[in-house]
C-alpha positions as CSV (number, residue, x, y, z in Angstrom):
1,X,22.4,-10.5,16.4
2,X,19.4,-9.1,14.5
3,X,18.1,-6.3,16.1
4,X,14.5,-5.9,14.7
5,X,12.4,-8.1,17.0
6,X,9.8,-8.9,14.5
7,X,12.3,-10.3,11.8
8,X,13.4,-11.9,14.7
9,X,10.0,-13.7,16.2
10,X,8.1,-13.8,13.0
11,X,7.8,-17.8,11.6
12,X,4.6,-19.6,10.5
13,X,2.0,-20.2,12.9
14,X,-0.2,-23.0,11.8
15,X,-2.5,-22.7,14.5
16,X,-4.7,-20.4,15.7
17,X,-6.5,-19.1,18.9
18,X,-10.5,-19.3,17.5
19,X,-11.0,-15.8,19.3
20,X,-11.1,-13.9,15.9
21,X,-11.5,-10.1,17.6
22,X,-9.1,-8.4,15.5
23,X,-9.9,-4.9,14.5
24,X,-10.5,-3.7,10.9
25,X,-7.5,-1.5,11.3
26,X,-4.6,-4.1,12.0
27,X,-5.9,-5.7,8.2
28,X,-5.3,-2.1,7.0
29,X,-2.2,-1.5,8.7
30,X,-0.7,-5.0,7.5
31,X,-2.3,-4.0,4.1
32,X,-0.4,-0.6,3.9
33,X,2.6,-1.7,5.1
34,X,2.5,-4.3,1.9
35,X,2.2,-1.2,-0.3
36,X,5.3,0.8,1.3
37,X,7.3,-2.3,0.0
38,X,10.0,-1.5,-3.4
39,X,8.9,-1.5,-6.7
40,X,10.5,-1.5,-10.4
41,X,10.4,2.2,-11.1
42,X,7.2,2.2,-8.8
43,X,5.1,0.1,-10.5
44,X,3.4,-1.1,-7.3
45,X,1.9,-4.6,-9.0
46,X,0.3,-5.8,-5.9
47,X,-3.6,-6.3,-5.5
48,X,-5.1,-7.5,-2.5
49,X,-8.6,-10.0,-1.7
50,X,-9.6,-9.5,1.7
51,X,-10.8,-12.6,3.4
52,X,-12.3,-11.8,6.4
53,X,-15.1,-14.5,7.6
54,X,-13.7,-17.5,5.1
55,X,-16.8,-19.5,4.2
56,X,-16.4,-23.1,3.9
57,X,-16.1,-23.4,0.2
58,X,-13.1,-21.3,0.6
59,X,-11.4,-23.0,3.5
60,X,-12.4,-25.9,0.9
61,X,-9.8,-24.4,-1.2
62,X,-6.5,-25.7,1.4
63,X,-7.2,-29.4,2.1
64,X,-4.2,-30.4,3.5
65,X,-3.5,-27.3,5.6
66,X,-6.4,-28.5,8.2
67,X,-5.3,-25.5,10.1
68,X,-6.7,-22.7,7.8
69,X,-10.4,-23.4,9.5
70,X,-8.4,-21.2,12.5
71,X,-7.8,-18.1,10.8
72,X,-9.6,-14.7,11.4
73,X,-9.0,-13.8,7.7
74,X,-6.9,-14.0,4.4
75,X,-5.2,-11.8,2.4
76,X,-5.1,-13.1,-1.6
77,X,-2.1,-11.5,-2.9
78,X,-2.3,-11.1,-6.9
79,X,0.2,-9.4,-9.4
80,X,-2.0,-6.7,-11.9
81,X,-0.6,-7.4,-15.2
82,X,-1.1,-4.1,-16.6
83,X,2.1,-3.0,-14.1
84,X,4.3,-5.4,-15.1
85,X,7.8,-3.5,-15.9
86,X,9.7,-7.6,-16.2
87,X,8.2,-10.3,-14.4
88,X,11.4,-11.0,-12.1
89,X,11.0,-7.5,-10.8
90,X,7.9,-7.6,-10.1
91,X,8.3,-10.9,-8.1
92,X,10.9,-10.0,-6.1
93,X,8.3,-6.8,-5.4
94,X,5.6,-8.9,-4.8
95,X,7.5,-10.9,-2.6
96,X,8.7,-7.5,-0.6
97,X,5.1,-6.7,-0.4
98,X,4.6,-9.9,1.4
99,X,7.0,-10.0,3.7
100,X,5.9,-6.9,4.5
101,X,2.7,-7.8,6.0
102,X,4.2,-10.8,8.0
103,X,6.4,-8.1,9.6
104,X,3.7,-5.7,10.1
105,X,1.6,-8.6,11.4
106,X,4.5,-9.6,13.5
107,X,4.5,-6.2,15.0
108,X,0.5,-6.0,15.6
109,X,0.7,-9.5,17.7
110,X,-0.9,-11.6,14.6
111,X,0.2,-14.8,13.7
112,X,0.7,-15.2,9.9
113,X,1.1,-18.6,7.7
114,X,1.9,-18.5,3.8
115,X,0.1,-20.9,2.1
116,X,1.9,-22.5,-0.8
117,X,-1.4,-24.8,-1.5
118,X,-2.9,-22.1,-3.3
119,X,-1.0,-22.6,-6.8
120,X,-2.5,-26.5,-6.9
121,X,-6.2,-24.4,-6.6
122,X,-5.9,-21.2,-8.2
123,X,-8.3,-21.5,-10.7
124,X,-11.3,-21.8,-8.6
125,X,-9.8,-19.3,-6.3
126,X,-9.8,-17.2,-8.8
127,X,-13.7,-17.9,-9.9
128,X,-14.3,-17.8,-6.2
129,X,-13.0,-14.2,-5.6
130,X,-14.0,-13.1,-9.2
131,X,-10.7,-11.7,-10.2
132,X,-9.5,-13.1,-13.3
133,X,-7.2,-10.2,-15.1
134,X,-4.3,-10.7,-12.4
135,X,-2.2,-13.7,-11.8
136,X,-2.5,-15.3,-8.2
137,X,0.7,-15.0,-6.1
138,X,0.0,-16.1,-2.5
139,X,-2.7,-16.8,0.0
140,X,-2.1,-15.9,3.7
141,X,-3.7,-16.7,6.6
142,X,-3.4,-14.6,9.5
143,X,-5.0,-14.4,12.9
144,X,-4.4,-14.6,17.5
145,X,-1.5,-16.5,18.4
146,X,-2.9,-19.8,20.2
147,X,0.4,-21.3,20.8
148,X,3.9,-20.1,21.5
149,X,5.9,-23.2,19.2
150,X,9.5,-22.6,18.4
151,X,10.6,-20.9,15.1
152,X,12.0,-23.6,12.6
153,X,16.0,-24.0,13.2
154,X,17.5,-21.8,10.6
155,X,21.0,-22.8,8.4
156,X,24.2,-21.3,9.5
157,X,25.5,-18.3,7.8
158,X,28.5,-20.8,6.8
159,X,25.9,-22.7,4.9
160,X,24.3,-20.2,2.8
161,X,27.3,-17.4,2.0
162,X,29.1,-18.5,-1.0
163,X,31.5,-16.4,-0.5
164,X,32.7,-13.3,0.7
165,X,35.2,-10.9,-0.9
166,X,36.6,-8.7,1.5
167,X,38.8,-5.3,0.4
């Protein structure tokens, strides 16, 4: 039984309640908490785009993900290539730094949705939000909880441990 109630309720919300009243300070907070997350010998590679009224070319951006004309606001997550110790370090960071935020978000009462369309676009997201020295990583959507649908069924520890060497 995991005891953390977040890691535990978090999953992808794909639909949002169109009541976007969420203070400036839960985007900080889910902000910070990405920049508390482990990094090769502190590098901290993470740079953030804040969304926060998405205009229509950006929502533009996700045409199969209809639901992204839901969310309050966005957070582009790129990796600042000037920190890079090795790339698979500063993935797995990066990836820390993310989960992060949907844990943080988790804890505020936001629903949270990573959006794996962005690599097919992330050239014009990248004109769009004028950064072009860092390399896109993720786009996430966050925003009120509209419905309460079940987390995804999850594979039995059987399925996924290898192995396990015991003393």
């Amino acid at each position: 039984m995991i005891f953390c109630k977040e890691i535990q309720e978090r999953k992808s919300n794909r639909l949002f309640s169109k009541r976007n009243d969420i203070d400036r300070q839960v985007i900080i907070n889910i902000i910070t908490a990405a920049t508390l997350a482990p990094s090769a010998k502190n590098s901290q590679p993470w740079r953030f785009f804040v969304v926060e009224e998405p205009s229509e070319e950006f929502i533009g951006f996700f045409p199969h993900n209809k639901w992204v004309k839901t969310a309050a606001f966005f957070i582009v997550v790129y990796m600042e290539p000037s920190a890079t110790i090795k790339r698979e370090k500063e993935l797995m960071a990066i990836g820390a730094a993310i989960e992060n935020m949907l844990l943080e978000a988790q804890a505020e009462g936001i629903a949270s949705c990573w959006i794996g369309e962005c690599f097919e676009r992330q050239e014009e997201i990248d004109q769009w939000t004028g950064v072009h020295n860092a390399e896109l990583m993720a786009v996430i959507g966050f925003g009120n909880k509209r419905t309460d649908s079940a987390r995804a069924e999850r594979r039995a520890l059987s399925d996924v441990v290898y192995n396990w060497v015991q003393p």
